[in-house]
C-alpha positions in Angstrom: 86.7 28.1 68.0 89.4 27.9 70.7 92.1 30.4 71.0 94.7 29.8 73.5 98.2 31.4 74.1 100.6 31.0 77.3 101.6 33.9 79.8 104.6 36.0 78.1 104.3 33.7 74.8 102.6 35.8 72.2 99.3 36.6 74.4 99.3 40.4 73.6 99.7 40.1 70.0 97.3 37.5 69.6 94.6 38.8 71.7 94.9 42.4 69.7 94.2 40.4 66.6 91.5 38.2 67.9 89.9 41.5 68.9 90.0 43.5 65.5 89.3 39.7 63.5 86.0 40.4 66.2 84.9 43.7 65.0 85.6 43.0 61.9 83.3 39.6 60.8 81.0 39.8 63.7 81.9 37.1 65.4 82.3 37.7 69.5 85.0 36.4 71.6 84.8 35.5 75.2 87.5 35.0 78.4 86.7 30.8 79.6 89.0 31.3 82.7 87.8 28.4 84.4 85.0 25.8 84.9 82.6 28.4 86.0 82.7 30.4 83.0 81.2 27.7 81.0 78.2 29.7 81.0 80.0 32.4 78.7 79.8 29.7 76.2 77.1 30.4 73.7 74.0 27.8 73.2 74.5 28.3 69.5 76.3 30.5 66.6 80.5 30.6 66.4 82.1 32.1 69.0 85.7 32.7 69.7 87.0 31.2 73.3 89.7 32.4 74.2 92.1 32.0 77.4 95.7 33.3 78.0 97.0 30.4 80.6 97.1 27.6 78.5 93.6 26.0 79.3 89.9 25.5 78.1 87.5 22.9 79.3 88.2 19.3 78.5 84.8 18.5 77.6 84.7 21.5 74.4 86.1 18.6 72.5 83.9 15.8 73.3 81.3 17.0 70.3 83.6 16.3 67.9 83.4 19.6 66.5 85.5 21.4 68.3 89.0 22.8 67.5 91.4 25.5 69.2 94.2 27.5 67.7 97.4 27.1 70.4 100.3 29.2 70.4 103.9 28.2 72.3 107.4 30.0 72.8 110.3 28.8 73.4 110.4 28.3 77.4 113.7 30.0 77.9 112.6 32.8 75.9 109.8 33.3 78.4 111.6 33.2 81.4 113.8 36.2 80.2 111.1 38.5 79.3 108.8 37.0 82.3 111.3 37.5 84.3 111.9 41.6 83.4 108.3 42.1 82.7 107.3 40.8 86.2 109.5 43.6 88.0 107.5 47.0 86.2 104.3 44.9 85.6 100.8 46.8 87.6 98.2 45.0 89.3 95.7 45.1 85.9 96.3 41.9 84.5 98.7 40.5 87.0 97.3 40.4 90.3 99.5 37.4 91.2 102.3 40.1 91.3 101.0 42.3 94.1 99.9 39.9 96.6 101.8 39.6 99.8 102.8 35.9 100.2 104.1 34.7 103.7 106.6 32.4 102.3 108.3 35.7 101.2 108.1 37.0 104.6 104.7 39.4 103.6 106.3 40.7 100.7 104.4 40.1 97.2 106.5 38.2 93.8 107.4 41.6 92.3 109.2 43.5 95.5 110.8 39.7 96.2 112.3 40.3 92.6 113.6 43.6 92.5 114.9 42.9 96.0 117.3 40.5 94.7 119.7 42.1 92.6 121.4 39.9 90.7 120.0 39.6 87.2 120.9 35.3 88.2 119.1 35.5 91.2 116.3 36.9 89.7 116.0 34.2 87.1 116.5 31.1 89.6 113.4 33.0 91.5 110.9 33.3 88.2 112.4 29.8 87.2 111.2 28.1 90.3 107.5 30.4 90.8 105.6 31.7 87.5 107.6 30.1 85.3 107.1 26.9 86.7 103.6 27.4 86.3 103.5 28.5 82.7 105.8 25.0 81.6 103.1 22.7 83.1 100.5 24.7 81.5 102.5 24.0 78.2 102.6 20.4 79.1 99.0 19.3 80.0 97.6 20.7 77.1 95.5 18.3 74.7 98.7 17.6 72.5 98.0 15.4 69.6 94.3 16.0 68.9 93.6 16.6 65.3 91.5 18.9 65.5 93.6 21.3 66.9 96.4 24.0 65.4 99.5 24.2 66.8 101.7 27.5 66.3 104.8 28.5 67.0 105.5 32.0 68.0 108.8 32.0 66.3 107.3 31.0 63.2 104.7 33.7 63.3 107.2 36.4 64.0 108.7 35.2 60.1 105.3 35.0 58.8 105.4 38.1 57.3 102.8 37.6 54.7 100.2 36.2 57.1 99.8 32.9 55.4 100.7 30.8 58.0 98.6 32.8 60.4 95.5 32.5 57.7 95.9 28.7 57.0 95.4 28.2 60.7 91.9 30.0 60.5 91.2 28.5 57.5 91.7 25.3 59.6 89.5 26.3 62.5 86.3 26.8 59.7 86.4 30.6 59.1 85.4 31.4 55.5 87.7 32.3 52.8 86.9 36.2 52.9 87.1 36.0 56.6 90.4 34.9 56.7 92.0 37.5 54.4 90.6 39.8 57.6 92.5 37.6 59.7 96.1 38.1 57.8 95.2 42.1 57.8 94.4 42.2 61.3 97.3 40.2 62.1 100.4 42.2 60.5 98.0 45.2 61.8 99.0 44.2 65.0 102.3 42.3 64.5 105.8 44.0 65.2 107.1 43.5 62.0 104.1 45.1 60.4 101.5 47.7 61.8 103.2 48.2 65.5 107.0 47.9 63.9 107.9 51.7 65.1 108.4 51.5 69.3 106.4 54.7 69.1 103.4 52.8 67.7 102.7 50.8 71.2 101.6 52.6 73.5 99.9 52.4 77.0 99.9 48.8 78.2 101.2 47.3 74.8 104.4 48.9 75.2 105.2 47.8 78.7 104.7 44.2 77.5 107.3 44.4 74.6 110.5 45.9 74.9 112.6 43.8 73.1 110.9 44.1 69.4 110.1 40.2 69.4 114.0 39.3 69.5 114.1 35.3 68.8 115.7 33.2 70.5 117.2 35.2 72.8 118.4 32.8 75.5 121.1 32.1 73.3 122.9 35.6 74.0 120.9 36.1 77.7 120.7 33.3 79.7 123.4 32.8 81.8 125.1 29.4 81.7 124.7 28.8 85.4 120.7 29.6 85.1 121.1 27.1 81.4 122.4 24.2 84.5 119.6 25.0 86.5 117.2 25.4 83.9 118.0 21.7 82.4 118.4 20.0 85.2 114.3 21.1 86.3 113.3 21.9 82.5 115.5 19.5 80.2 113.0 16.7 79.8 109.7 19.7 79.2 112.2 21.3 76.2 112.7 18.1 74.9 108.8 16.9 75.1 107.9 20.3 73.5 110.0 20.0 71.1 112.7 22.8 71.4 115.4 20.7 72.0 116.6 16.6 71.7 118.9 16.8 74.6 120.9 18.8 76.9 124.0 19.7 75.0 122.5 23.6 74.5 123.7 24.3 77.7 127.4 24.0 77.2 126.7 26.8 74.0 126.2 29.7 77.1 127.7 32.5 78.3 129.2 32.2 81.9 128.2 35.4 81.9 126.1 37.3 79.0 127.5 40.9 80.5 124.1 42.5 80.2 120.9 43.5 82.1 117.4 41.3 81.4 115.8 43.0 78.6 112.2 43.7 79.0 109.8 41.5 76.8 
């Protein structure tokens, strides 16, 4: 059984509850981070394979048996809380961060951010560098195959009673007793439910989300001149993801939303 989430789109709360579902029913998960780690696959017995960036080997679905549960945000969403997260985040976890890269002059993504100042600035940068990245992940995965499950991270953040979440593992074979595990451990772990109270996240967790899960926050953040930007490089990906039929959400933005990047 495939799990698979996208950088900033839901990959914290989903990998908490993939990790409790773990414990609880006995079935082990394991990172597939690349070609190489094919060998973390097991020869035989369920398994849950998980990676964060959008990808899992082509050839998992070639025994017809196959399927993987993907969850997507909203793009624009993304870039704002990528965007803050990526000026506090440490090295654990996001390595790419805290390399020096030459074509910033030797300095690495996160001192490049915080050097530029303006909260527009900042967003062109992570528009055109991780960002990027994270929208052709979205874009080259399998979309289409049946046996997959597609979620949207906006719909689990209303799916308050967990059936949504549980019809997907029903979907990827997990028995009916093993499910109802599932829903616990997923309002466990959900902001709405078991980590509601900003007091409840702690270490790590709480530097990833700031925001409480806000929706569809590019609406009130995004400035419009980053919205121009944004559909001019992005337009035709929102529209193939299907967040948006055209371009006119532009002209609904602020010139200028009057407030600091929230954190994520």
């Amino acid at each position: 059984m495939g799990i698979v989430t996208h950088h900033k789109g839901g990959t914290v709360w989903i990998k908490r509850v993939i990790r409790a579902l773990s414990t609880e029913i006995g079935v082990p998960w394991t990172g597939i981070w690349s070609d190489k780690h094919k060998d973390h696959i097991p020869a035989e017995g369920r398994a849950f394979l998980c990676n964060w960036s959008g990808w899992l080997p082509r050839s998992l679905w070639q025994s017809g048996e196959f399927a993987a549960m993907h969850v997507v945000r909203d793009p624009r969403d993304i870039l704002l809380s990528g965007c803050a997260y990526h000026q506090t985040a440490g090295p654990k976890g996001e390595w790419f961060l805290h390399e020096p890269r030459a074509d910033l002059d030797g300095r690495n993504y996160q001192e490049h951010l915080l050097a530029l100042r303006d909260p527009t600035e900042q967003l062109m940068f992570e528009m055109e560098n991780k960002h990027a990245d994270t929208v052709a992940e979205m874009r080259v995965w399998p979309w289409g195959n049946e046996h997959n499950v597609e979620l949207r991270y906006v719909d689990l953040m209303q799916d308050r009673d967990g059936l949504r979440f549980g019809d997907a593992l029903m979907r990827l074979g997990l028995a009916p007793n093993e499910v109802l595990d599932g829903i616990r451990a997923f309002i466990d772990n959900s902001l709405f439910g078991g980590l509601a109270r900003q007091e409840d996240r702690q270490g790590r967790l709480a530097t990833h989300i700031r925001s409480g899960g806000k929706l569809q926050r590019w609406r009130d953040e995004l400035p419009a001149e980053v919205g121009r930007a944004y559909a001019r490089r992005f337009g035709g990906d929102l529209i193939a993801l299907g967040y948006e039929t055209d371009d006119s959400w532009v002209d609904t933005l602020l010139p200028n939303p009057g407030q600091e990047v929230q954190h994520g």
